[in-house]
C-alpha positions in Angstrom: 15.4 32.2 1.9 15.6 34.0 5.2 19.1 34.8 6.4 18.2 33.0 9.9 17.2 29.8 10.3 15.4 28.0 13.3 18.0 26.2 15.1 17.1 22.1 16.6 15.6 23.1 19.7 13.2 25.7 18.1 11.4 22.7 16.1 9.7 20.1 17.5 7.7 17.4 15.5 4.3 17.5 15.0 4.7 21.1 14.4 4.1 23.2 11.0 6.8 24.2 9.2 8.2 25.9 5.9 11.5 24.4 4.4 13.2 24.0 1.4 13.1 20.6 -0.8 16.7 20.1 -2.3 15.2 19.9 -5.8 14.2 23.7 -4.9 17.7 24.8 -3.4 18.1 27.0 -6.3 14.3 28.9 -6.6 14.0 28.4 -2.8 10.4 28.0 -2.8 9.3 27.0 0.3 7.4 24.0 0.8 5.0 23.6 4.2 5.0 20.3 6.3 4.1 18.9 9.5 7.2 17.5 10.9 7.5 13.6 12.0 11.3 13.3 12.3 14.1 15.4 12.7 17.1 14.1 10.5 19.4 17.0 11.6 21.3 16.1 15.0 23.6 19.7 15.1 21.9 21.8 17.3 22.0 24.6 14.1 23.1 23.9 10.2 23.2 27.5 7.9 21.1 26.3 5.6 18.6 24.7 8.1 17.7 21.9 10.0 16.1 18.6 7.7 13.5 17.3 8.8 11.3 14.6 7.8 7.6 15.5 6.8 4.2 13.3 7.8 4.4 12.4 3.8 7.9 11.8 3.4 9.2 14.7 2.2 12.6 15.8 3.3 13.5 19.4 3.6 15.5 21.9 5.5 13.5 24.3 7.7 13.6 28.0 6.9 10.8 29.2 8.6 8.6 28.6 11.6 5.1 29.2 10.8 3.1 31.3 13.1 0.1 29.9 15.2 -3.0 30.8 14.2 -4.6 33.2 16.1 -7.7 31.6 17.9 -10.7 33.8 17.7 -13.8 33.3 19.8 -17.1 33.0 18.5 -20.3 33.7 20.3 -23.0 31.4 18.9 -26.6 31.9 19.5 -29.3 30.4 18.6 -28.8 26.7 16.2 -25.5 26.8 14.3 -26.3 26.0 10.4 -27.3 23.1 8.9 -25.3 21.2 6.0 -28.0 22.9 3.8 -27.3 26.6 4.6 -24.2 26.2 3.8 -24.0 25.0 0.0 
């Protein structure tokens, strides 16, 4: 696990995250999730804030994951057709 956590305000729901189920406290292998609730109402817990996932999982956050960087495409002429792409 990282040694610094998010803190509440950092997370917001709907947002992808990687925590740490409880069952995995030990191993800390991460686990990521698109946040639906937050359980945690501290504004900052050490061993992260718990959070509620889309399929019910509950973990503490370690880890805010990046955005994706959005690249831009120039397309010319027709895009591909189910069949070009198998």
């Amino acid at each position: 696990m990282e040694d610094k956590v998010p803190a509440r305000k950092e997370i917001k729901v709907g947002q992808r995250v990687w925590a740490v189920e409880k069952r995995n406290y030990t191993t800390s292998e991460l686990t990521e999730g698109v946040v639906k609730k937050i359980l945690t109402s501290k504004p900052f817990h050490s061993r992260g804030i718990k959070v509620m996932f889309e399929d019910g999982t509950v973990a503490r956050v370690q880890q805010l994951t990046p955005p994706e960087k959005e690249t831009v495409h120039t397309i010319q002429g027709d895009l591909p057709g189910e069949e070009d792409l198998l």
